[in-house]
TORKOL-4160 file (C-alpha; in steps of 0.2 Angstrom, whole numbers, padded with zeros to 4 digits, m for minus):
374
<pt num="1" X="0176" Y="m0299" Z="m0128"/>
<pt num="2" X="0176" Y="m0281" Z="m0130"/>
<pt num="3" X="0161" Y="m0273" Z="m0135"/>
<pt num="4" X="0170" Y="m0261" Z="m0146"/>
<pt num="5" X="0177" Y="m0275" Z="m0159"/>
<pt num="6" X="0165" Y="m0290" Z="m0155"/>
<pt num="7" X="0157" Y="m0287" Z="m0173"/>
<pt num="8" X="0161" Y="m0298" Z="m0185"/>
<pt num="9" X="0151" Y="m0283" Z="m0199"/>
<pt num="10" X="0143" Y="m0266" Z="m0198"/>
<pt num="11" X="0132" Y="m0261" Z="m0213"/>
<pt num="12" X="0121" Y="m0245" Z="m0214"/>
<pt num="13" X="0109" Y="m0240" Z="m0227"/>
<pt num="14" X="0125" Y="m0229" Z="m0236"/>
<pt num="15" X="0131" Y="m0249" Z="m0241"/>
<pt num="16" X="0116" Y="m0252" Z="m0252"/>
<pt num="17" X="0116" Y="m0233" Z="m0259"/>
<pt num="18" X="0098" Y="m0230" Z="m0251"/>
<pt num="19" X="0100" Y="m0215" Z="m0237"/>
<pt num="20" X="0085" Y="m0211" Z="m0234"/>
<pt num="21" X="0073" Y="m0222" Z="m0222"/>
<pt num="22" X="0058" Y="m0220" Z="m0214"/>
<pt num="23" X="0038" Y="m0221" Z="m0213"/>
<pt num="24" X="0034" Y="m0202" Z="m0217"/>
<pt num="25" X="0027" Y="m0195" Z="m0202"/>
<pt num="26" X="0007" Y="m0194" Z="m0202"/>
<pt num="27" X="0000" Y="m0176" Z="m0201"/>
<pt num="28" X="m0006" Y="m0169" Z="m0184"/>
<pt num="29" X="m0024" Y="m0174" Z="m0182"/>
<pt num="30" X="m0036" Y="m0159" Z="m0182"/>
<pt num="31" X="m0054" Y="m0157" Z="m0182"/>
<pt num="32" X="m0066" Y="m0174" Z="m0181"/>
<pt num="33" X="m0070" Y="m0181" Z="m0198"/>
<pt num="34" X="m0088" Y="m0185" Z="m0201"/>
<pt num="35" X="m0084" Y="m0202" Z="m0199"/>
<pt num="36" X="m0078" Y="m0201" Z="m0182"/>
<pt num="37" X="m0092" Y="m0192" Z="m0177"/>
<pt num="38" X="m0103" Y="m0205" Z="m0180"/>
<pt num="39" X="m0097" Y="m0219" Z="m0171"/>
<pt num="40" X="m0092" Y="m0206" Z="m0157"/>
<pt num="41" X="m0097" Y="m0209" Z="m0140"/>
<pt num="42" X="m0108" Y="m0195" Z="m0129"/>
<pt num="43" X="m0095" Y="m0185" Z="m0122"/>
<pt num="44" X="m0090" Y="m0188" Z="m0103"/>
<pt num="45" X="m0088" Y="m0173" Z="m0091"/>
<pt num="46" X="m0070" Y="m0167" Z="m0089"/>
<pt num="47" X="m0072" Y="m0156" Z="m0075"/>
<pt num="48" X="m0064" Y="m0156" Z="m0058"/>
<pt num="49" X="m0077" Y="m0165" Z="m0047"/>
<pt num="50" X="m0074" Y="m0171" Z="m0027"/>
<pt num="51" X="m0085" Y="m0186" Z="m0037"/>
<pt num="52" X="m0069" Y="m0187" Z="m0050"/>
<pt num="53" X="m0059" Y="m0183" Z="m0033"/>
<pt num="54" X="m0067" Y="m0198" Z="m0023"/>
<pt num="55" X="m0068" Y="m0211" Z="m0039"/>
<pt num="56" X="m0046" Y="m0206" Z="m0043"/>
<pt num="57" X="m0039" Y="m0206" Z="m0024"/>
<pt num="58" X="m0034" Y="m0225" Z="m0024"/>
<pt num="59" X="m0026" Y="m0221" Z="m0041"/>
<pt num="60" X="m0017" Y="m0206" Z="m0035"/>
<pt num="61" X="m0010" Y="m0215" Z="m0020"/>
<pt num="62" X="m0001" Y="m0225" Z="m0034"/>
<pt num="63" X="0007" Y="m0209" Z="m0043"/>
<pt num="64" X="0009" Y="m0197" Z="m0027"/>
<pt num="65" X="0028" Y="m0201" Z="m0025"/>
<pt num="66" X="0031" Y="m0193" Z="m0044"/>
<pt num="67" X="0016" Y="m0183" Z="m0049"/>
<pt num="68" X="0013" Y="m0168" Z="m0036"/>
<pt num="69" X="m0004" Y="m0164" Z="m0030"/>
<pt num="70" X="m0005" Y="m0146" Z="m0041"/>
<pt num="71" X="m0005" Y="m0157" Z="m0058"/>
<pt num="72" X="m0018" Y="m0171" Z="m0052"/>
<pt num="73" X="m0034" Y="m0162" Z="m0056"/>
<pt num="74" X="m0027" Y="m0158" Z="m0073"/>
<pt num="75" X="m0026" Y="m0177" Z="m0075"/>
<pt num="76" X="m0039" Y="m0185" Z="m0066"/>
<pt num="77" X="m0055" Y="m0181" Z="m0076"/>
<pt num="78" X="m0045" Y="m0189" Z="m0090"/>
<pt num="79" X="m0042" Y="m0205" Z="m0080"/>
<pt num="80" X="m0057" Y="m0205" Z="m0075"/>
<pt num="81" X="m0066" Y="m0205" Z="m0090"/>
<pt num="82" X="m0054" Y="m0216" Z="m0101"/>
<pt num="83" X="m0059" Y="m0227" Z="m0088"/>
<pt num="84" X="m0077" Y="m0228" Z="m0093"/>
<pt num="85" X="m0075" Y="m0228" Z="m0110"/>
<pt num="86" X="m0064" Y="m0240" Z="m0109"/>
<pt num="87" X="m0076" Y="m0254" Z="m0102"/>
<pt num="88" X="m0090" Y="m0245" Z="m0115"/>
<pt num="89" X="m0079" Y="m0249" Z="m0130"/>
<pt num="90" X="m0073" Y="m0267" Z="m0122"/>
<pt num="91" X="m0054" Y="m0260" Z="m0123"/>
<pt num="92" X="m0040" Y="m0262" Z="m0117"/>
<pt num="93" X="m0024" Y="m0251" Z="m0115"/>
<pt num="94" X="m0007" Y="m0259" Z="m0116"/>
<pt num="95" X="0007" Y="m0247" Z="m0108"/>
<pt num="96" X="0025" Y="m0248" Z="m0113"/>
<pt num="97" X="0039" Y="m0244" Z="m0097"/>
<pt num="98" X="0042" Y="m0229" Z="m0107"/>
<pt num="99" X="0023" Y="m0219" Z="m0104"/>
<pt num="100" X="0020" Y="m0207" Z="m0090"/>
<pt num="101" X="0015" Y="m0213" Z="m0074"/>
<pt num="102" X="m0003" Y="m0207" Z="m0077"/>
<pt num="103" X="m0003" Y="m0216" Z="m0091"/>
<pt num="104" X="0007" Y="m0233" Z="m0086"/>
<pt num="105" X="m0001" Y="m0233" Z="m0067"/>
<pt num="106" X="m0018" Y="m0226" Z="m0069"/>
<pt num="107" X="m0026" Y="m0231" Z="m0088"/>
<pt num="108" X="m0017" Y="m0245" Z="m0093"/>
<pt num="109" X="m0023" Y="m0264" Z="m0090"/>
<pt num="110" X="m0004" Y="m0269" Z="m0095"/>
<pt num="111" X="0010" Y="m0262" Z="m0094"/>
<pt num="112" X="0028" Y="m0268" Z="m0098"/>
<pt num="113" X="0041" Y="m0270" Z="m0110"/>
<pt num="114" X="0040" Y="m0276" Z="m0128"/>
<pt num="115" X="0042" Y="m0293" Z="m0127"/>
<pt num="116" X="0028" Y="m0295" Z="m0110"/>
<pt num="117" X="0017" Y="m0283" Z="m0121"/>
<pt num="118" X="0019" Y="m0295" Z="m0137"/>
<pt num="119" X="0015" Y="m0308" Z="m0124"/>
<pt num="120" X="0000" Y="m0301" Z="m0116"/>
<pt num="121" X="m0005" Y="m0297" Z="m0133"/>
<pt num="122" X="m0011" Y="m0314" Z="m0138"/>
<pt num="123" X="m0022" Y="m0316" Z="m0121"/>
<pt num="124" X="m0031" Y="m0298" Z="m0125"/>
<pt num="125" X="m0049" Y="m0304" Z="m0126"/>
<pt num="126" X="m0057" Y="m0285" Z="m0127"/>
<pt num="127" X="m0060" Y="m0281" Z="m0144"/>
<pt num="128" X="m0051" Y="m0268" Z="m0146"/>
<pt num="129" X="m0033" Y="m0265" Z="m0139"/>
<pt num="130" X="m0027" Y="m0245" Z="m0137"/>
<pt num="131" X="m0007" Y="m0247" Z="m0139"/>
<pt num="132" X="0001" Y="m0234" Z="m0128"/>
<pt num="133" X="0019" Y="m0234" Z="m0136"/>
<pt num="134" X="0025" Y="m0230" Z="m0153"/>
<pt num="135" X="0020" Y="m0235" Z="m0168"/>
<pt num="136" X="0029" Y="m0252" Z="m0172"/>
<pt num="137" X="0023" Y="m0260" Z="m0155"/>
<pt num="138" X="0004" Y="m0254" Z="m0161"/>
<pt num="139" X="0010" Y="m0265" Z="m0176"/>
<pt num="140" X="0017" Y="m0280" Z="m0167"/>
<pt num="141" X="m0002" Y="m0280" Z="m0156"/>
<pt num="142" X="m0012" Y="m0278" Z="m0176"/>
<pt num="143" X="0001" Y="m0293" Z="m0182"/>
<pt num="144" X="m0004" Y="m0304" Z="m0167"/>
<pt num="145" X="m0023" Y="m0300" Z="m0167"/>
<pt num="146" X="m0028" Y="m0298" Z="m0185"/>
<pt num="147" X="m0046" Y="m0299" Z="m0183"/>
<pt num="148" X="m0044" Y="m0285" Z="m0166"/>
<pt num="149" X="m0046" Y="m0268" Z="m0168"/>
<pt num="150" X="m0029" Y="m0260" Z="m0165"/>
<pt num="151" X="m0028" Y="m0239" Z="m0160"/>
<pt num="152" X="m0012" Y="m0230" Z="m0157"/>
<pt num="153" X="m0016" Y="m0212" Z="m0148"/>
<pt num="154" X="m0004" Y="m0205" Z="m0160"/>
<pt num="155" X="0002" Y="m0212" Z="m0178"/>
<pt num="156" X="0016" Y="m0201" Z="m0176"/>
<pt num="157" X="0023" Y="m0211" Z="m0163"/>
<pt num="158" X="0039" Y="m0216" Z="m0172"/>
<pt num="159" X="0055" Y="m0224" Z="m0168"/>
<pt num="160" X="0072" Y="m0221" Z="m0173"/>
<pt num="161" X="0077" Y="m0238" Z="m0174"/>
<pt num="162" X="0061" Y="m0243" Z="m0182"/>
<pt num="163" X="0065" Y="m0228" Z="m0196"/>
<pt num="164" X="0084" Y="m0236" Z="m0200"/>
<pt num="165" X="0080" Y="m0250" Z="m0210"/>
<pt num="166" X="0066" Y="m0256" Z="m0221"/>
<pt num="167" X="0062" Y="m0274" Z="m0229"/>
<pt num="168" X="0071" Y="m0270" Z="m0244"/>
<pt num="169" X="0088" Y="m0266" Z="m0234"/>
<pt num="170" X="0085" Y="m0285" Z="m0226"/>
<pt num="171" X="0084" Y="m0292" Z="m0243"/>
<pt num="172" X="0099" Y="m0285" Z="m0247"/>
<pt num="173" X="0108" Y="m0291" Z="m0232"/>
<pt num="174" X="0101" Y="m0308" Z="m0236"/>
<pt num="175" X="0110" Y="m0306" Z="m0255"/>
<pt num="176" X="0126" Y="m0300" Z="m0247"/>
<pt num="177" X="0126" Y="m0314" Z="m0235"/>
<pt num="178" X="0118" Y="m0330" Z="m0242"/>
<pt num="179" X="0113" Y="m0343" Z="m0228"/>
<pt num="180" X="0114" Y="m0330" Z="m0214"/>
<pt num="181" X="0099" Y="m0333" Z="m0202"/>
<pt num="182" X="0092" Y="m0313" Z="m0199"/>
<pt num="183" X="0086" Y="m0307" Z="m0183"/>
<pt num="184" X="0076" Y="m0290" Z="m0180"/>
<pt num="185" X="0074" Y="m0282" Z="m0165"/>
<pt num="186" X="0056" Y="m0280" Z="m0162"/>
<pt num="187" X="0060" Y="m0263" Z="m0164"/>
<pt num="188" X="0057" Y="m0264" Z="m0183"/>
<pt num="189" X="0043" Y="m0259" Z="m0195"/>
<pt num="190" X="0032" Y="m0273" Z="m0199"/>
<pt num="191" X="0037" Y="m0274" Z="m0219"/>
<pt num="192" X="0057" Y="m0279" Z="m0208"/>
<pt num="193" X="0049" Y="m0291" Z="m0197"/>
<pt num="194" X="0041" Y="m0299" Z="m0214"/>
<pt num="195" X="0057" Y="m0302" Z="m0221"/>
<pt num="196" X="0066" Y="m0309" Z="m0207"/>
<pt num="197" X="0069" Y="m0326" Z="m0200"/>
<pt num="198" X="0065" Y="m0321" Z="m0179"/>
<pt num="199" X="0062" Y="m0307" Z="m0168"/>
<pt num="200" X="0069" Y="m0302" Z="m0154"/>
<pt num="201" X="0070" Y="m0289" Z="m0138"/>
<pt num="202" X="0083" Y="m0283" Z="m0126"/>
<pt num="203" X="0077" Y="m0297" Z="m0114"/>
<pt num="204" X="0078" Y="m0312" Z="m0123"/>
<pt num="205" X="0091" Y="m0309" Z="m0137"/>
<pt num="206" X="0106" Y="m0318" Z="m0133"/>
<pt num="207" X="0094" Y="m0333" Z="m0131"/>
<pt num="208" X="0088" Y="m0329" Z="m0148"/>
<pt num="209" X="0104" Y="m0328" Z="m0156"/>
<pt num="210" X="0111" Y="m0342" Z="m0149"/>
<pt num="211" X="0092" Y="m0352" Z="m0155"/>
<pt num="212" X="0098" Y="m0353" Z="m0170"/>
<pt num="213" X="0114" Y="m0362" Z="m0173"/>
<pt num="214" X="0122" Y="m0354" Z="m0182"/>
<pt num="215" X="0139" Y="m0348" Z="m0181"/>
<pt num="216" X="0135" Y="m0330" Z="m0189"/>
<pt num="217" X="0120" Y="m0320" Z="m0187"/>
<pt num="218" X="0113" Y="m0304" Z="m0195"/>
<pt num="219" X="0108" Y="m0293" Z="m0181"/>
<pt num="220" X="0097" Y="m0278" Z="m0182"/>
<pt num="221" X="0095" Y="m0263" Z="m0181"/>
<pt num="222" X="0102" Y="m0258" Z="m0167"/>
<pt num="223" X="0121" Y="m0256" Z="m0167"/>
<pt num="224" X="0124" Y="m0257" Z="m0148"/>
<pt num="225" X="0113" Y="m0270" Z="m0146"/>
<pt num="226" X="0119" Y="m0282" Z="m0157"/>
<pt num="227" X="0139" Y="m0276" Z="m0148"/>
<pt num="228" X="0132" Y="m0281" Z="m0133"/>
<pt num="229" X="0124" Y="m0297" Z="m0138"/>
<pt num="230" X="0142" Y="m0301" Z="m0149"/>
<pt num="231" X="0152" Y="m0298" Z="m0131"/>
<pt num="232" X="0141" Y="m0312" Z="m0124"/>
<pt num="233" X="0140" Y="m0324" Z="m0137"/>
<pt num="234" X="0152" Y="m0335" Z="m0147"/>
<pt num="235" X="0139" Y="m0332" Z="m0162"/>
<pt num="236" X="0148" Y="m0319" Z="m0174"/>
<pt num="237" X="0135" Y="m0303" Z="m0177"/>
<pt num="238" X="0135" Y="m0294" Z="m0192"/>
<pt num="239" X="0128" Y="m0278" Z="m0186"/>
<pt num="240" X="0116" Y="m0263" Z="m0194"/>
<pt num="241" X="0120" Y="m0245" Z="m0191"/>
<pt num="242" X="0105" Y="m0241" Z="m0181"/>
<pt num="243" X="0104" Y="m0233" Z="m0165"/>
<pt num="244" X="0089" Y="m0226" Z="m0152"/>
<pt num="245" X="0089" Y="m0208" Z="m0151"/>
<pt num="246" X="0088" Y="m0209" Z="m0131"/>
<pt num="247" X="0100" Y="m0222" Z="m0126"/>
<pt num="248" X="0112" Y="m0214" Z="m0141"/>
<pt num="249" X="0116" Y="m0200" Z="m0131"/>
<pt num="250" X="0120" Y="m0206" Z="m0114"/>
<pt num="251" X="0141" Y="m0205" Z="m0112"/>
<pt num="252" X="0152" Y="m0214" Z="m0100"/>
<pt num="253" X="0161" Y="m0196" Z="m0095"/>
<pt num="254" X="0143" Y="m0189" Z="m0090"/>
<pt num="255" X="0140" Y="m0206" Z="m0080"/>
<pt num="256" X="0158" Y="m0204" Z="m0072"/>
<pt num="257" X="0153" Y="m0187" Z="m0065"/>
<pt num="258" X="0140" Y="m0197" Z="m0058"/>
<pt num="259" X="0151" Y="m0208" Z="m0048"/>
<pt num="260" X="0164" Y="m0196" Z="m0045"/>
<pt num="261" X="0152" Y="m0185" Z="m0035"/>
<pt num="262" X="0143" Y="m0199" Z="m0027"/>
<pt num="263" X="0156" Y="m0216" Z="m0028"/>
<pt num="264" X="0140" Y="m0226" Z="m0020"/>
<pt num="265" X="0127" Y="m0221" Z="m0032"/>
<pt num="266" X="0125" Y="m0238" Z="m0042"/>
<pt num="267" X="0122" Y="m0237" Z="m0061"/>
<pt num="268" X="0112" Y="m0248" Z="m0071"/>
<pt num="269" X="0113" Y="m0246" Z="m0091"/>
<pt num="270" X="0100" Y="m0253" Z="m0106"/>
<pt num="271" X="0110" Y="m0262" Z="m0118"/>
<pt num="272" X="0105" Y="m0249" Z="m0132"/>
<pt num="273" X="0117" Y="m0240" Z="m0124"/>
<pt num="274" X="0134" Y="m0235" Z="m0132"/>
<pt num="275" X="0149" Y="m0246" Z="m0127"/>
<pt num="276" X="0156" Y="m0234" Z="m0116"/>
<pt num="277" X="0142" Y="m0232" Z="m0107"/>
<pt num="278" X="0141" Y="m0249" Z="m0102"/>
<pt num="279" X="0156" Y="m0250" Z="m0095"/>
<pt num="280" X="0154" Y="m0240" Z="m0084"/>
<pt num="281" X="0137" Y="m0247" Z="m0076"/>
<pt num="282" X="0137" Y="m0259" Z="m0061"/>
<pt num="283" X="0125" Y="m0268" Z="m0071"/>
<pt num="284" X="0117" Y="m0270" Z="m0088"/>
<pt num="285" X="0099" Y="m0276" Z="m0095"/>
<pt num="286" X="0084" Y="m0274" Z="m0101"/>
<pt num="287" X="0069" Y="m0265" Z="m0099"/>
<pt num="288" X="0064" Y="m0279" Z="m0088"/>
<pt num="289" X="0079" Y="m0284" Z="m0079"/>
<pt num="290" X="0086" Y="m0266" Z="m0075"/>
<pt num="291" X="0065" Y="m0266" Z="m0065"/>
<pt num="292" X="0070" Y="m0281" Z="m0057"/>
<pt num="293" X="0087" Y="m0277" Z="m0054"/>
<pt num="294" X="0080" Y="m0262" Z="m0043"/>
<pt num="295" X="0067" Y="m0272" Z="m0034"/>
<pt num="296" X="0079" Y="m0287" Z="m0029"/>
<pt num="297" X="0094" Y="m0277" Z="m0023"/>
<pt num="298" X="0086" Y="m0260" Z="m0016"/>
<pt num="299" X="0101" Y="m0248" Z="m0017"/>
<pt num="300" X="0098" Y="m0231" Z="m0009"/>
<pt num="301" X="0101" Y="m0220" Z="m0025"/>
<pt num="302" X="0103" Y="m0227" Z="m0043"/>
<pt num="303" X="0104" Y="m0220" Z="m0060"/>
<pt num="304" X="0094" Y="m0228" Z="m0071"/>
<pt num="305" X="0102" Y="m0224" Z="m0088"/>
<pt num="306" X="0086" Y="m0225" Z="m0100"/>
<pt num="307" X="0071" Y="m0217" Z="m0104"/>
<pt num="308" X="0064" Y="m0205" Z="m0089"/>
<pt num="309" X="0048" Y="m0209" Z="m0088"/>
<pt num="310" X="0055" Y="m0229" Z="m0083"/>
<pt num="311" X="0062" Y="m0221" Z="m0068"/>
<pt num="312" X="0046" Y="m0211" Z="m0063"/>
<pt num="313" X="0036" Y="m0227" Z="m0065"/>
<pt num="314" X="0049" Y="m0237" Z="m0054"/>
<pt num="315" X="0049" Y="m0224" Z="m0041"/>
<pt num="316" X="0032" Y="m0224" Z="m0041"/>
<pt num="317" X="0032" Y="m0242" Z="m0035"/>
<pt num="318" X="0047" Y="m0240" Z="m0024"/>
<pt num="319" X="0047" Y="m0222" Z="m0016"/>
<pt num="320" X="0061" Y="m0225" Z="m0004"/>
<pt num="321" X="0074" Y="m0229" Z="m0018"/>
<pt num="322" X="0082" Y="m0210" Z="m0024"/>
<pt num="323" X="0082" Y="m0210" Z="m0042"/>
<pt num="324" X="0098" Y="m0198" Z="m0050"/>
<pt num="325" X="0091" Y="m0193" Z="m0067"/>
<pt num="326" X="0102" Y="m0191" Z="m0081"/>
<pt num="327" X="0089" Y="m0199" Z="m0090"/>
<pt num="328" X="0081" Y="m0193" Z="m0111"/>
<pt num="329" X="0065" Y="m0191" Z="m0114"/>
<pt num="330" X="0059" Y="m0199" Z="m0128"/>
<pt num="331" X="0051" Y="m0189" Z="m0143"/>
<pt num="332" X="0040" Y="m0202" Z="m0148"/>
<pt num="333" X="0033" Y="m0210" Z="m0133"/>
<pt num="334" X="0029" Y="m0191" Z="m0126"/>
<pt num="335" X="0015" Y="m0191" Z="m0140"/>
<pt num="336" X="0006" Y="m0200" Z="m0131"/>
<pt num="337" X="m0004" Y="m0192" Z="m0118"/>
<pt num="338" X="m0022" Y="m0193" Z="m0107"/>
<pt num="339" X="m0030" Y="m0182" Z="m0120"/>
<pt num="340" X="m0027" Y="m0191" Z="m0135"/>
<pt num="341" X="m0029" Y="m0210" Z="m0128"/>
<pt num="342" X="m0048" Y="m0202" Z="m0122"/>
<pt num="343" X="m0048" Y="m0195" Z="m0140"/>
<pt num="344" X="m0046" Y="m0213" Z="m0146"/>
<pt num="345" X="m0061" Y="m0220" Z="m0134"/>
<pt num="346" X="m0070" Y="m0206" Z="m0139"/>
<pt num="347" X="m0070" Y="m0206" Z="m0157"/>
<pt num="348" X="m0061" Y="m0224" Z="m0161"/>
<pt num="349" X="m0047" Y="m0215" Z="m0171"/>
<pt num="350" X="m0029" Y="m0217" Z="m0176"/>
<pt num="351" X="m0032" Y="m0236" Z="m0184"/>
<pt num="352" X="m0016" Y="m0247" Z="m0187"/>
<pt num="353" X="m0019" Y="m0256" Z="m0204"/>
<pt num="354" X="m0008" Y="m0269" Z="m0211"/>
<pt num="355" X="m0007" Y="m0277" Z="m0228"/>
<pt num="356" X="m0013" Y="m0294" Z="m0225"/>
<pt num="357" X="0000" Y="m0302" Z="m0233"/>
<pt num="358" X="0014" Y="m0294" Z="m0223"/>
<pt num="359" X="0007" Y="m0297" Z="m0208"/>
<pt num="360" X="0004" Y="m0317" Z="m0210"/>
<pt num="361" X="0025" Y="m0315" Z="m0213"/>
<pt num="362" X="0028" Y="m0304" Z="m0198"/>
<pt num="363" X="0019" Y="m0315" Z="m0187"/>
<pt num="364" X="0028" Y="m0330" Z="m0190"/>
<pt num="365" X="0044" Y="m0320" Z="m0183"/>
<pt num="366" X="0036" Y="m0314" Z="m0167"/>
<pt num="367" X="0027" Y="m0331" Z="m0166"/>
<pt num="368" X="0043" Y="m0339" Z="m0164"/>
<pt num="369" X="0051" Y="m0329" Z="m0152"/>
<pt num="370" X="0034" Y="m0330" Z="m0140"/>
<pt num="371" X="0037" Y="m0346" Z="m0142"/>
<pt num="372" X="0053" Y="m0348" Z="m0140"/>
<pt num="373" X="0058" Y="m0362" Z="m0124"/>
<pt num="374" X="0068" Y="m0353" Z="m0110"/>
């Protein structure tokens, strides 16, 4: 089935005469509040040391391959003392794909995609969990550990997906389509997760879809997704008009220059990807599966059409693979840096808060898709 007419609906916020979406943007954090300062920790050194160069060098042999030597002492005070901190405030750092390899290979406890991070997050036992992503994962972690403390290095860590659709869009949906199971990609606030029947990612979302038995499903908010989903599937998808703002603006021409100047170069496409896109990848997955993907078949050079700091992190691991960038940065996962994650340790700021009662909704969505038998 073709990706391009496998919808059986595609609604947008325009249908339901409500344009504007979003969570408005927090303000740039400043100056320490009085509050901070009191439960602030003593500052740690952030100077350039041969003890900081001595306690980083096996973490630097992880990174080497795509962080050259001139950055590293920029970088390693900061690793270094997150480090610490990290075991003072009995944290732990979660990672998406999408962080830099200083962040993903050097700080973090766990890195991976949303739904391993989801995962992961019901075994965290630190009591507090530092979400190194954008702002709806720092949700998903609060919804599955209420009584945790949950810090996000920057609130302003958004998603355009997340921004597309809000819990009363869903109810409406539900009004215009009585009956009709809803499924959110994770990549939704956590007022849309309340208000829908199961979560979802890019890994397990034909599963999800097909979990339900029914013979039409409301799928969002990612547009492309829920295409690619309908092309594999006999479930008809009714579709929302969202769309990531770094898979969005991949084409198929820019990756046929790819192949026409290299026919070897193998391509391998995220399924937020547009249509045109995907057809023209030698293979198409997740977060997950494009890794795996790169670790099981080895091909010499491989455009890995995603976010770039995925391919960083790859090549990190696997230094004899050449990685052909025409990858996007994301916006929002960039706010994220060393800096501010040690700022969090530091001064336990940036506090993801949920109304109680949302929550206890949103977590019987992403309950059921954690729990959901392969």
């Amino acid at each position: 089935m073709a990706l391009e007419t496998a919808l059986a609906g595609l609604y947008g916020p325009e249908d339901f005469g409500n344009p504007v979406h979003g969570r408005p943007a927090a303000p740039a954090r400043s100056r320490v509040t009085a509050e901070e300062r009191a439960r602030a920790l003593p500052m740690p050194s952030l100077e350039w040391t041969p003890e900081v160069e001595r306690a980083t060098a096996h973490l630097y042999e992880k990174v080497k391959a795509v962080i050259p030597p001139v950055e590293w002492p920029f970088m390693a005070p900061y690793i270094k003392a997150i480090n610490e901190l990290k075991r003072e405030r009995n944290a732990v750092i979660l990672a998406h794909n999408y962080q830099t390899p200083e962040i993903f290979n050097c700080v973090a406890d766990i890195g991976g995609d949303s739904l391993k991070l989801a995962i992961e997050a019901t075994k965290v036992k630190a009591d507090t969990i530092i979400q190194c992503g954008v702002h709806f994962m720092a949700e998903t972690s609060k919804i599955l550990n209420p009584a945790k403390t949950v810090l996000i290095p920057d609130s302003r860590a958004g998603c355009s997906l997340a921004s597309s659709i809000t819990g009363e869009d869903v109810r409406l949906l539900r009004e215009r389509f009585p009956g009709v199971p809803v499924v959110a990609y994770v990549n939704t606030s956590a007022d849309v997760k309340a208000e829908v029947d199961i979560c979802c990612t890019s890994s397990n979302a034909v599963q999800v879809v097909e979990s339900l038995g029914a013979d039409t499903v409301i799928m969002l908010p990612d547009q492309y997704l829920a295409k690619y989903v309908a092309s594999k599937t006999r479930v008809k998808i009714i579709a929302w008009k969202g769309a990531c703002e770094v898979h969005e603006r991949f084409t198929g021409d820019e990756l046929r220059s790819y192949r026409t100047a290299d026919p070897g170069v193998q391509i391998i496409a995220h399924p937020e990807c547009p249509p045109d896109v995907i057809a023209e990848a030698d293979f198409t997955g997740s977060t997950a599966h494009m890794i795996n993907w790169v670790r099981d078949n080895k091909p010499k050079r491989v455009v890995l059409v995603t976010e770039c700091s995925m391919a960083d992190n790859v090549q990190a691991e696997l230094p004899q693979i050449e990685f052909v960038k025409p990858c996007n940065l994301c916006p929002h996962m960039k706010r994220i840096t060393l800096p501010k994650i040690w700022g969090s340790l530091v001064y336990m700021r940036e506090e993801v808060t949920i109304d109680p009662m949302i929550a206890d909704k949103a977590r019987r969505s992403v309950e059921r898709m954690i729990n959901l038998k392969n």
